[in-house]
ZADO-1210 file (C-alpha; in nm, 4 decimals, padded with zeros to 6 digits):
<atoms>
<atom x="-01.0777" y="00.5010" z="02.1035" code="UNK" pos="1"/>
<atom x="-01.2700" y="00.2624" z="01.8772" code="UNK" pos="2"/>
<atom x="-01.6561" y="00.2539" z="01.8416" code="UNK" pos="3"/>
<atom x="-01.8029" y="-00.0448" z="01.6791" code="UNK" pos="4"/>
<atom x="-02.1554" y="00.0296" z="01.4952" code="UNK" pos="5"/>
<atom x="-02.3241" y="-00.3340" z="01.4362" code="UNK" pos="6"/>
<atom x="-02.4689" y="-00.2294" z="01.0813" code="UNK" pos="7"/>
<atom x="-02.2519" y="-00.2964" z="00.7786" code="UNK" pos="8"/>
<atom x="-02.0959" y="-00.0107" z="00.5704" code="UNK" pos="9"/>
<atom x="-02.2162" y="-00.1804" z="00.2506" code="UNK" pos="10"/>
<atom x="-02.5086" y="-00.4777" z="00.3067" code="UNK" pos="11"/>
<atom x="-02.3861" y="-00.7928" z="00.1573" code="UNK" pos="12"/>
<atom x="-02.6613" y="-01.0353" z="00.0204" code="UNK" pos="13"/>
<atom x="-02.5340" y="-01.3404" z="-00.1869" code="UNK" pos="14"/>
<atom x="-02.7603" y="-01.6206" z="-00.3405" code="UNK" pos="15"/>
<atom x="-02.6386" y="-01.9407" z="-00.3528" code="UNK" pos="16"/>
<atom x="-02.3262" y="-02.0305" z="-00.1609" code="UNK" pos="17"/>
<atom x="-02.0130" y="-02.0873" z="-00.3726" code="UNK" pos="18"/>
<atom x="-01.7755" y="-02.2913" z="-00.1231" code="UNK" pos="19"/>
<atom x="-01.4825" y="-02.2417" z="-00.3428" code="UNK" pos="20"/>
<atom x="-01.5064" y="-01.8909" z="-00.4814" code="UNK" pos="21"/>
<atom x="-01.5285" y="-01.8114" z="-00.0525" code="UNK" pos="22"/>
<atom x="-01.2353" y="-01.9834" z="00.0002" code="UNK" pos="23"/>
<atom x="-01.0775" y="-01.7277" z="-00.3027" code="UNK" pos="24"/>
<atom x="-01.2741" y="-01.4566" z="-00.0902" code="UNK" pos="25"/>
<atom x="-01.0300" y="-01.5849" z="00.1681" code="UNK" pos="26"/>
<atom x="-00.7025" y="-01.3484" z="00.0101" code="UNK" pos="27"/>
<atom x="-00.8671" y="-01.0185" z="00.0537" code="UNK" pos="28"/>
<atom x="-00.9318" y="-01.0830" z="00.4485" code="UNK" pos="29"/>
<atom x="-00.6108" y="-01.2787" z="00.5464" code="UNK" pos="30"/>
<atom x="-00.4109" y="-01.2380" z="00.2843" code="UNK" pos="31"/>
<atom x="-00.0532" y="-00.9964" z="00.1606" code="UNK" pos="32"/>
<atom x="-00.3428" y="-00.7269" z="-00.0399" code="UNK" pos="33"/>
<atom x="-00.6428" y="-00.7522" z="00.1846" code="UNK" pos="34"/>
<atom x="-00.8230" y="-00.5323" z="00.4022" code="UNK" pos="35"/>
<atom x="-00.6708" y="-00.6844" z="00.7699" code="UNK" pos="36"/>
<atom x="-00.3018" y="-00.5482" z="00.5611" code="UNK" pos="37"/>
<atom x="-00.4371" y="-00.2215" z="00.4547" code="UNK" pos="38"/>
<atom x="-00.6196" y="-00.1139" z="00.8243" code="UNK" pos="39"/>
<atom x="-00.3190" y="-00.2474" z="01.0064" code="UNK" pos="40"/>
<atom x="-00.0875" y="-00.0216" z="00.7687" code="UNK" pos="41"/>
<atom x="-00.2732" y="00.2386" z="00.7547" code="UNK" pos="42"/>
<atom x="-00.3142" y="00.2895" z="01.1195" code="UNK" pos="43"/>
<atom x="00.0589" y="00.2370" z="01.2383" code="UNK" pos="44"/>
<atom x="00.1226" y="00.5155" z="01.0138" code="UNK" pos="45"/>
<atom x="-00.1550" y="00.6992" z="01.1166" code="UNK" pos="46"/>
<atom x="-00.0042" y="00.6373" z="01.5203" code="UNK" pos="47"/>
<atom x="00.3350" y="00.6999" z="01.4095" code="UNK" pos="48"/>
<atom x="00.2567" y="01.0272" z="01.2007" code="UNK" pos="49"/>
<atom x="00.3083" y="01.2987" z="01.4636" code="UNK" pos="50"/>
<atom x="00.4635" y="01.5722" z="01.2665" code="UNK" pos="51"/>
<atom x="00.2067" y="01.6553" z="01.0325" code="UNK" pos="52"/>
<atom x="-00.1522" y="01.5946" z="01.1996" code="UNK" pos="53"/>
<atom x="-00.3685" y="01.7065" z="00.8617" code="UNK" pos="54"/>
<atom x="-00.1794" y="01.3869" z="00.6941" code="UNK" pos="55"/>
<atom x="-00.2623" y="01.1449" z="00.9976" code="UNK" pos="56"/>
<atom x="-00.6099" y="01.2168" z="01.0118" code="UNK" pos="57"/>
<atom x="-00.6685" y="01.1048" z="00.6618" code="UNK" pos="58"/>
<atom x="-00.4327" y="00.7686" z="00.7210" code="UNK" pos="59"/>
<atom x="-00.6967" y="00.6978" z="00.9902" code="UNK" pos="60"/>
<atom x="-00.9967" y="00.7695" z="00.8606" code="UNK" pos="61"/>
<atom x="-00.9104" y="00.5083" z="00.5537" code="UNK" pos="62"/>
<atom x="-00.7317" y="00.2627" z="00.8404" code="UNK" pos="63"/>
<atom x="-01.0626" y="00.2914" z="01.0210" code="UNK" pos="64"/>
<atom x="-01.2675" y="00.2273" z="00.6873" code="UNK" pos="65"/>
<atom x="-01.0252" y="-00.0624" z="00.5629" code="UNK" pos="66"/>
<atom x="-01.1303" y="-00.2185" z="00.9311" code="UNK" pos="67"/>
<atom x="-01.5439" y="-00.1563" z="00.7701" code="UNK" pos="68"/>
<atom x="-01.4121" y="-00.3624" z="00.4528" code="UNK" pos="69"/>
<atom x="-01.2761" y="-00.6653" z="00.6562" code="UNK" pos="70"/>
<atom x="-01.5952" y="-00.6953" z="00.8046" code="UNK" pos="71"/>
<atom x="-01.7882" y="-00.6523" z="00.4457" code="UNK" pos="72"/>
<atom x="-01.5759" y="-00.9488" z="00.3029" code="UNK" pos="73"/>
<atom x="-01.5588" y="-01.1285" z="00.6200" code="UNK" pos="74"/>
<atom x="-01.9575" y="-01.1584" z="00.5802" code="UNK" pos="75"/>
<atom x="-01.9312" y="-01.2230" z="00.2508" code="UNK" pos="76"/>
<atom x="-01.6544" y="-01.5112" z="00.3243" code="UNK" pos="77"/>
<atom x="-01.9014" y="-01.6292" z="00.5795" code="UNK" pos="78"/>
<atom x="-02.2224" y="-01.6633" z="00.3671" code="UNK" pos="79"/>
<atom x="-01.9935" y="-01.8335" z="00.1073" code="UNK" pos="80"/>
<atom x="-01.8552" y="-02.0498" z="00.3446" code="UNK" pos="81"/>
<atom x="-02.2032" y="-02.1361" z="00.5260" code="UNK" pos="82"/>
<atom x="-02.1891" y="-02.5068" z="00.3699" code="UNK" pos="83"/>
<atom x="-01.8740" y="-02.6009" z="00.5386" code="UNK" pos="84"/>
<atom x="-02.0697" y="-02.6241" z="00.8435" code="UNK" pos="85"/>
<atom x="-02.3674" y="-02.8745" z="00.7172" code="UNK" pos="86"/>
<atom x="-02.2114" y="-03.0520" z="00.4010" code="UNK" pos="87"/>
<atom x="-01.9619" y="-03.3251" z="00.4524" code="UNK" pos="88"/>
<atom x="-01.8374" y="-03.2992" z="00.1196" code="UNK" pos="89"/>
<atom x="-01.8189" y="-02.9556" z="00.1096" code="UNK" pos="90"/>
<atom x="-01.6497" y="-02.9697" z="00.4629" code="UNK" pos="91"/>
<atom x="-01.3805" y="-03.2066" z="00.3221" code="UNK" pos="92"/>
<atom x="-01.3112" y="-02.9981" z="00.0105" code="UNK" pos="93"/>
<atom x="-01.1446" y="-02.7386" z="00.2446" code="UNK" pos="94"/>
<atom x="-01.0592" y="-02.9157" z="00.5662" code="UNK" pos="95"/>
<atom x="-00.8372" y="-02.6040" z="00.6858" code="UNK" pos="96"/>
<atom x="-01.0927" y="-02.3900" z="00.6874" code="UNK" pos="97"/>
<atom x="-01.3684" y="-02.6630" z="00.8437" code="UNK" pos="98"/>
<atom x="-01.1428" y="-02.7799" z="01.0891" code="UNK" pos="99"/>
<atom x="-00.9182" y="-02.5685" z="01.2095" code="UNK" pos="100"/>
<atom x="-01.1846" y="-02.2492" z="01.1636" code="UNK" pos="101"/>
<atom x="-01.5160" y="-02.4285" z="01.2287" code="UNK" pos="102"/>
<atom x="-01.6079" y="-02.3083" z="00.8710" code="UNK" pos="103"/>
<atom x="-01.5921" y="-01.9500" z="00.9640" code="UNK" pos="104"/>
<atom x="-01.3384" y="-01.6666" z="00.8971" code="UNK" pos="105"/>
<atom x="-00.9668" y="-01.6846" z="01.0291" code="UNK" pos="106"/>
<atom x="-00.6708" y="-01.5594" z="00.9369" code="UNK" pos="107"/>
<atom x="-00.5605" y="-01.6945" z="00.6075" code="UNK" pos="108"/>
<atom x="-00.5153" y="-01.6360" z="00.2657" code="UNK" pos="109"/>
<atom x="-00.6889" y="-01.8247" z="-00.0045" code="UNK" pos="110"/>
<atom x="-00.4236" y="-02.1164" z="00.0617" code="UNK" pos="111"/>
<atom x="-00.3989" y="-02.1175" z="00.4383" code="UNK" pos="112"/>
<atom x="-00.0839" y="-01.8965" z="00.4718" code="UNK" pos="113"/>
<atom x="-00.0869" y="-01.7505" z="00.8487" code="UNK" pos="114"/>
<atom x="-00.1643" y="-01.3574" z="00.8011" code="UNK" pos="115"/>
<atom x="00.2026" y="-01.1928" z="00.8815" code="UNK" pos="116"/>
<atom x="00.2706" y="-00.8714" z="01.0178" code="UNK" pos="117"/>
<atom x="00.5518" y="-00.8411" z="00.7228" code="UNK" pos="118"/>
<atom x="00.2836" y="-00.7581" z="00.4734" code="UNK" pos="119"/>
<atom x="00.2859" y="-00.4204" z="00.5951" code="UNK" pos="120"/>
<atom x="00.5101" y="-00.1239" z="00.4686" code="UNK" pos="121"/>
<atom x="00.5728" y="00.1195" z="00.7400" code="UNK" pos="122"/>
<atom x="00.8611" y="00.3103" z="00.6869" code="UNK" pos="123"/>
<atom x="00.8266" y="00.6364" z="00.9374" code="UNK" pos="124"/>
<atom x="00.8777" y="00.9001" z="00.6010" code="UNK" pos="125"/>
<atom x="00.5354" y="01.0177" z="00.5103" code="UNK" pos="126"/>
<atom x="00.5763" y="01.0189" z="00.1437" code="UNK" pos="127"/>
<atom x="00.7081" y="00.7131" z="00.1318" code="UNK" pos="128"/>
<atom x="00.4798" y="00.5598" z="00.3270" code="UNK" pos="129"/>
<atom x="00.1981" y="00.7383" z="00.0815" code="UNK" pos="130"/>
<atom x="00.3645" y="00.5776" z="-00.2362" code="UNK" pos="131"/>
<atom x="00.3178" y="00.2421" z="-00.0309" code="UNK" pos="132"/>
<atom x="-00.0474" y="00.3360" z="00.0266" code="UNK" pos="133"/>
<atom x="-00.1085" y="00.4215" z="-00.3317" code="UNK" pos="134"/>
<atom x="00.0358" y="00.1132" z="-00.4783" code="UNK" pos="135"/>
<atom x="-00.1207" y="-00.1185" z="-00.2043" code="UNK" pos="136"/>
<atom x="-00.4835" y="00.0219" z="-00.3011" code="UNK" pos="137"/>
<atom x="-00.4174" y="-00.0731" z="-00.6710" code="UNK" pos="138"/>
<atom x="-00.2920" y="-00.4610" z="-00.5732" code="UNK" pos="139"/>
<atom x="-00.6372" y="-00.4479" z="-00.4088" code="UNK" pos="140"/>
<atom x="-00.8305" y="-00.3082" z="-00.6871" code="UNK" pos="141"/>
<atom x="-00.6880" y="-00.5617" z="-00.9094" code="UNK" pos="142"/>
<atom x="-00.7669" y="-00.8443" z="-00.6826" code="UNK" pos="143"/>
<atom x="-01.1057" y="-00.7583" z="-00.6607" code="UNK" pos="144"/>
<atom x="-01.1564" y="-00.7175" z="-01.0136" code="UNK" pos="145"/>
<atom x="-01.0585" y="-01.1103" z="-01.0615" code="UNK" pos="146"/>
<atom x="-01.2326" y="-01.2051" z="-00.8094" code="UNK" pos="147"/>
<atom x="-01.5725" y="-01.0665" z="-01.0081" code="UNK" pos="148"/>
<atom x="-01.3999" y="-01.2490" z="-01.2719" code="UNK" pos="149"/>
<atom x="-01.4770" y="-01.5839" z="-01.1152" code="UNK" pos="150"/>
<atom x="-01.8293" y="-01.5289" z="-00.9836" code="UNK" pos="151"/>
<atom x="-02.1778" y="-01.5196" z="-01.1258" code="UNK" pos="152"/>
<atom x="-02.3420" y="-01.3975" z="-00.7868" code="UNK" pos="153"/>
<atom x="-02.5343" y="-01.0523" z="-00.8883" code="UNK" pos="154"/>
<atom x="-02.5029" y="-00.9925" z="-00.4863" code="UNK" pos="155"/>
<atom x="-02.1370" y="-01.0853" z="-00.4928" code="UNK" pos="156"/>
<atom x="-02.0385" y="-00.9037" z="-00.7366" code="UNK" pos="157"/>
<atom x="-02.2257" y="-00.5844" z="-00.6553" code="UNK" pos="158"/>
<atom x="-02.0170" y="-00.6617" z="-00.2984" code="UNK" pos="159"/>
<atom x="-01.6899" y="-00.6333" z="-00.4574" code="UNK" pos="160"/>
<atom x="-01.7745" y="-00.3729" z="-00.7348" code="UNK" pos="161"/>
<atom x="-01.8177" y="-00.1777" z="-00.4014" code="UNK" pos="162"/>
<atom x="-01.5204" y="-00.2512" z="-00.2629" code="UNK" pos="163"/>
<atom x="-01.3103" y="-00.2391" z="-00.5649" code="UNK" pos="164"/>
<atom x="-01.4547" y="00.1444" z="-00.6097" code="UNK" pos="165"/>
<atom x="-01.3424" y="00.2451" z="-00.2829" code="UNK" pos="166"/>
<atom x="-00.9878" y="00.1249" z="-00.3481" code="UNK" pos="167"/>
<atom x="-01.0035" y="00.4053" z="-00.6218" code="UNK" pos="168"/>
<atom x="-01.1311" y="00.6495" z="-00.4116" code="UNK" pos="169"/>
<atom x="-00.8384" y="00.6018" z="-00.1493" code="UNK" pos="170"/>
<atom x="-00.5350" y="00.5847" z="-00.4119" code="UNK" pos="171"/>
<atom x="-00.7487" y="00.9382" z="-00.5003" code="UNK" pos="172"/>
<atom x="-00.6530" y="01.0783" z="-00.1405" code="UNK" pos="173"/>
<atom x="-00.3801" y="00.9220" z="-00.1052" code="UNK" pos="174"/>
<atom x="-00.2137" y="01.0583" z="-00.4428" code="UNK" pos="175"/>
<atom x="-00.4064" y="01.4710" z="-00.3433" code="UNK" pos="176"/>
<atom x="-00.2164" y="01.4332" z="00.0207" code="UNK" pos="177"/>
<atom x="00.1431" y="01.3064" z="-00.1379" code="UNK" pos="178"/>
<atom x="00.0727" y="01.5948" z="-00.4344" code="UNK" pos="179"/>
<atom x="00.0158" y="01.8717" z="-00.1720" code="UNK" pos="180"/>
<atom x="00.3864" y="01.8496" z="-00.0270" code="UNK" pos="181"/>
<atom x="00.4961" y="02.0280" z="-00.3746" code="UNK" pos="182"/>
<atom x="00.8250" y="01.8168" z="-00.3896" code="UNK" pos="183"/>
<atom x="00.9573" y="01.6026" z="-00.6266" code="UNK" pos="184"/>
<atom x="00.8560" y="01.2349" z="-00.6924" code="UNK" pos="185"/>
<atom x="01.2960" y="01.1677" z="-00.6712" code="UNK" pos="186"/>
<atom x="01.3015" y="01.3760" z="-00.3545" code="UNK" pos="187"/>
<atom x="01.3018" y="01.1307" z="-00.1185" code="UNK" pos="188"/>
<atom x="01.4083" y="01.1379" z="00.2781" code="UNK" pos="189"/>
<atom x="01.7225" y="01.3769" z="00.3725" code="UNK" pos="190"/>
<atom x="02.0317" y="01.3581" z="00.1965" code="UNK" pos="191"/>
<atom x="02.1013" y="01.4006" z="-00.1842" code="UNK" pos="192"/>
<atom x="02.2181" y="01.1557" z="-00.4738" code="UNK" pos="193"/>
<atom x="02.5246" y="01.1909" z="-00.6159" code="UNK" pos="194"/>
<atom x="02.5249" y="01.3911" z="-00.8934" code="UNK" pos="195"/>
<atom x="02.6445" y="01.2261" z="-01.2547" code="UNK" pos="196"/>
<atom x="02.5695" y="00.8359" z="-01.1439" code="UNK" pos="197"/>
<atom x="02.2139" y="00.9307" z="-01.0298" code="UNK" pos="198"/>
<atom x="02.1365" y="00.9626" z="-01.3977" code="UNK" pos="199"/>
<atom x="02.2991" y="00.6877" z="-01.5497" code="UNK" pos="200"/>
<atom x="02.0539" y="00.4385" z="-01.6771" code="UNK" pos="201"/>
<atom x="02.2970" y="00.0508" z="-01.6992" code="UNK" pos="202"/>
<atom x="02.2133" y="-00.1739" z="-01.9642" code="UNK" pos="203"/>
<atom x="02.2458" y="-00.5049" z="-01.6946" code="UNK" pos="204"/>
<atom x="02.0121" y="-00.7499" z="-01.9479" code="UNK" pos="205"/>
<atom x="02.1987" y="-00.7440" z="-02.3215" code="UNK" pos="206"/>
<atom x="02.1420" y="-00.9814" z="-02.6221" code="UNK" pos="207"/>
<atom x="01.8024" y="-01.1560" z="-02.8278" code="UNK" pos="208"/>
<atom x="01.6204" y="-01.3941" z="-02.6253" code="UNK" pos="209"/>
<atom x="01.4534" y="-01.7120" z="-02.7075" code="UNK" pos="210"/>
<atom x="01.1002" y="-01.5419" z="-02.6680" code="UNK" pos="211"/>
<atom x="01.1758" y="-01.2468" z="-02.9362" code="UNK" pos="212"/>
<atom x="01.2666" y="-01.0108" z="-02.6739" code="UNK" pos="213"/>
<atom x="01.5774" y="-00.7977" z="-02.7408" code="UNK" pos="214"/>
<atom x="01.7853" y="-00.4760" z="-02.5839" code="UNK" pos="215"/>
<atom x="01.5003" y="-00.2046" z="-02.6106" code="UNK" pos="216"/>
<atom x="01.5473" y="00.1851" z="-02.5624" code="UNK" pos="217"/>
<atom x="01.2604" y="00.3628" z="-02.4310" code="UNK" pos="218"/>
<atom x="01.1417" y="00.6693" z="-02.2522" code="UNK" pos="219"/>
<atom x="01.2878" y="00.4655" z="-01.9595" code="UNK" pos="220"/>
<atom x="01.6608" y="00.4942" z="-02.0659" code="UNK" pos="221"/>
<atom x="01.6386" y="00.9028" z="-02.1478" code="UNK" pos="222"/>
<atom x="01.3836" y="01.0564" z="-01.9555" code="UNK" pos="223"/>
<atom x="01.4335" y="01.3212" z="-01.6317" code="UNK" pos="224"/>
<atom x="01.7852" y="01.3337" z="-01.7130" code="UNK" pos="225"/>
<atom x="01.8633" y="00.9706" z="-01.7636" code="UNK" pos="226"/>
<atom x="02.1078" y="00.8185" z="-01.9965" code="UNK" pos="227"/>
<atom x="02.2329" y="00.5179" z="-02.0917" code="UNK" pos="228"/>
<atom x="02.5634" y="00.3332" z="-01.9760" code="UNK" pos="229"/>
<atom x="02.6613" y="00.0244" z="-02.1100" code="UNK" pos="230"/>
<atom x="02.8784" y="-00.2542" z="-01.8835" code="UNK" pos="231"/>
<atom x="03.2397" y="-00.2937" z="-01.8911" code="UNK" pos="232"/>
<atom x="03.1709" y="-00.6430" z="-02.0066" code="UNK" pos="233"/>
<atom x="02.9480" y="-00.5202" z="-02.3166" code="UNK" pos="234"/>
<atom x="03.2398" y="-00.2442" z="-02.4084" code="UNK" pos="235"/>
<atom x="03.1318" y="00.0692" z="-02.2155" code="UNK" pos="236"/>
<atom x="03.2261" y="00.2318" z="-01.9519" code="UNK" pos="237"/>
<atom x="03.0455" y="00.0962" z="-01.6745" code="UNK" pos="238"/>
<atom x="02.8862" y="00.3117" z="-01.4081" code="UNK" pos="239"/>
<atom x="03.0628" y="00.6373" z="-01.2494" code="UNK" pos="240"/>
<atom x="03.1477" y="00.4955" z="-00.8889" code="UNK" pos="241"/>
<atom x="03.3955" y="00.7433" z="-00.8572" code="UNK" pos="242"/>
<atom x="03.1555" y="01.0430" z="-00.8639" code="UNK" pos="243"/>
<atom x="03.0746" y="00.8677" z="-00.4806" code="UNK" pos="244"/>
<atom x="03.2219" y="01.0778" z="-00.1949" code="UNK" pos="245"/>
<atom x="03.0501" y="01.0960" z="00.0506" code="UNK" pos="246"/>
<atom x="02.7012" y="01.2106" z="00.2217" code="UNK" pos="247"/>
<atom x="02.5295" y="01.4645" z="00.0628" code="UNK" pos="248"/>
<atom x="02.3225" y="01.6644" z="00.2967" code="UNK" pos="249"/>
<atom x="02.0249" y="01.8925" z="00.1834" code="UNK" pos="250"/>
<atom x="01.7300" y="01.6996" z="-00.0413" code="UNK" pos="251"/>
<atom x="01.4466" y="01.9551" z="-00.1208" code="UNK" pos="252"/>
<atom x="01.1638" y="01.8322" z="00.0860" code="UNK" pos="253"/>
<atom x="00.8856" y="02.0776" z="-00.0341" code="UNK" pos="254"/>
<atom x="00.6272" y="02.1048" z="00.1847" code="UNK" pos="255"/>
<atom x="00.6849" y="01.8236" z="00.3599" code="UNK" pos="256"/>
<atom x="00.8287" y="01.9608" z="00.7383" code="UNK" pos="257"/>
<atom x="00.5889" y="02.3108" z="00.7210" code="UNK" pos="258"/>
<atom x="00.2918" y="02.0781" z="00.8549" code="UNK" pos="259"/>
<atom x="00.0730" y="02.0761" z="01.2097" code="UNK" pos="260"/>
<atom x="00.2511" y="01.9027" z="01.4172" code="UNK" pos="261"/>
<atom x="00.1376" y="01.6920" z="01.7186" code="UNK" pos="262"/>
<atom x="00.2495" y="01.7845" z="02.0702" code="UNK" pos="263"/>
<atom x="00.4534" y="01.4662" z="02.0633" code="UNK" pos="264"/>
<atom x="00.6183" y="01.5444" z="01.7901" code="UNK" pos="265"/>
<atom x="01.0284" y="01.4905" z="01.8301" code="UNK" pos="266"/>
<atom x="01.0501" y="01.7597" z="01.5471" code="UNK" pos="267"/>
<atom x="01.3946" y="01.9842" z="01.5257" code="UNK" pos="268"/>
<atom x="01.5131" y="01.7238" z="01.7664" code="UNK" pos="269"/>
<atom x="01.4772" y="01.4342" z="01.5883" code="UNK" pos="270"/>
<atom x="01.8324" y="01.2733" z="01.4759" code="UNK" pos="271"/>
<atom x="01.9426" y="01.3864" z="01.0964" code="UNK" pos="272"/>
<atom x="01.6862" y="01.6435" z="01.1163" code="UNK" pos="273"/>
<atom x="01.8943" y="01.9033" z="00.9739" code="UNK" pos="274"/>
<atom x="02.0849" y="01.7041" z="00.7179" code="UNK" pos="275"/>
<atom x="01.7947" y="01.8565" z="00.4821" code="UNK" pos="276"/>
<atom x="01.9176" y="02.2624" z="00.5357" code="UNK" pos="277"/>
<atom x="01.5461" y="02.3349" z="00.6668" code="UNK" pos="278"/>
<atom x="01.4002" y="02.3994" z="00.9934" code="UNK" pos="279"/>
<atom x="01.0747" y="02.2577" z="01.0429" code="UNK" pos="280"/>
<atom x="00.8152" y="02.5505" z="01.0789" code="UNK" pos="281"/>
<atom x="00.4852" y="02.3502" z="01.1863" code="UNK" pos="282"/>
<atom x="00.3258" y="02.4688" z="01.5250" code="UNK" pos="283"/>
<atom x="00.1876" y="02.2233" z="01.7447" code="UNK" pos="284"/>
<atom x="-00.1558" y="02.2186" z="01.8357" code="UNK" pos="285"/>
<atom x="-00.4192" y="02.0225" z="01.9527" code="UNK" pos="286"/>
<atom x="-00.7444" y="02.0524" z="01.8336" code="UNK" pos="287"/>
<atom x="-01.0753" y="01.9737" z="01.5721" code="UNK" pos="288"/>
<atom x="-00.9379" y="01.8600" z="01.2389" code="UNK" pos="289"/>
<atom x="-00.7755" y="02.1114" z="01.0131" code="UNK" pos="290"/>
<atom x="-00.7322" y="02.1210" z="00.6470" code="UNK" pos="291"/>
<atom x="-00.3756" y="01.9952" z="00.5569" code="UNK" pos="292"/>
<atom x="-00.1432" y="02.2590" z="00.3856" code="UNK" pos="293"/>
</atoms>
């Protein structure tokens, strides 16, 4: 159930009306990183994330606030975009956004691309879906910051310096909740790499370039475990496909299946559930919110 509560989470006051810089405004409410993309992916998760209920609290209670920021920069967009509706040169400088949206708020990015559902990374694993979350609350933060690049508004900018913070404070959660299932950052879903060719780091991009670049070695060639394999064409070796045989059941998934689970949960049940050699052990309860393990 959703409870709308008229009064904005952050009170947005501009002074004078920047038609253009709204239009920009425009990419953080329709667009691939804004706040309609991060409440919608946030959410789904949140629905879909029945086996560990500590976990889907939090992706709904920043899916619920992402819905609060929409409506900050949709006010913002608004205010911006107030001359639209009384200055026919302004109105003509942006006839998408006059016409089509009355010089109001639709759903568009900053250059009238239709708002897609494929924006949104929903994958069904919970640590995946938290790397997704992490990275998509940096894109933000980084749009917002140019945005205050290309505005001299005090009340704009205090606007966005709000919103930008809060993208912070989510990657912050969302980084404590991924932490707290104590499993590897290369651990990832059921079944195992192969052994030997997981760690082989190929040299695909060889020779100078025009721009001074060259072949470089760096902590991203040797580091957990890597080395480096050079192509068949360039005289190596090539990679070790023949170490493939097969599936290879039983990734380490920390913490990850111990969790609260919902009633709904599919749980044991659920196909390939065992391919990881460990029984999920949550109990499922309802209840008041719990602290996550």
């Amino acid at each position: 159930m959703y409870h709308h509560v008229k009064k904005l989470m952050y009170t947005v006051n501009i002074g004078e009306p920047d038609v253009r810089f709204g239009n920009m405004l425009l990419e953080q409410f329709g667009g691939a990183n804004g706040e309609l993309a991060a409440a919608m992916q946030y959410t789904i998760q949140g629905w879909n994330c029945v086996d560990d209920i500590g976990r889907r609290d939090l992706l709904m209670d920043i899916g619920t606030e992402e819905l609060s920021h929409l409506e900050v920069v949709g006010a913002l967009i608004r205010m911006h975009l107030k001359p639209l509706k009384t200055n026919r040169e302004a109105a003509e400088a942006d006839p998408l956004v006059t016409i089509a949206g009355g010089g109001g708020l639709n759903l568009f990015d900053s250059m009238g691309n239709a708002w897609t559902s494929t924006y949104l990374k929903i994958t069904g694993e919970l640590d995946v879906d938290l790397r997704s979350n992490i990275a998509a609350e940096a894109r933000a933060k980084i749009v917002y910051e140019r945005l205050i690049d290309h505005t001299q508004d005090p009340g704009t900018i205090d606007t966005l310096q709000f919103l930008m913070t809060r993208e912070i404070t989510h990657m912050k959660a969302f980084q404590a909740a991924l932490d707290s299932l104590e499993k590897s950052p290369f651990s990832v879903g059921l079944l195992q790499p192969t052994a030997g060719i997981v760690d082989e780091y190929f040299n695909g991009s060889t020779g100078d370039g025009s721009e001074g670049d060259s072949d470089m070695r760096g902590p991203w060639t040797s580091s957990f475990g890597l080395h480096l394999v050079e192509s068949e064409m360039n005289g190596g070796k090539g990679l070790s496909v023949g170490d493939i045989d097969g599936k290879v059941d039983g990734e380490d998934r920390g913490k990850q299946d111990d969790a609260q689970k919902a009633t709904t949960s599919a749980a044991d049940e659920a196909i390939g559930s065992n391919a990881s050699g460990k029984k999920a052990t949550g109990t499922a309860k309802r209840g008041a919110k719990r602290q996550a393990s």
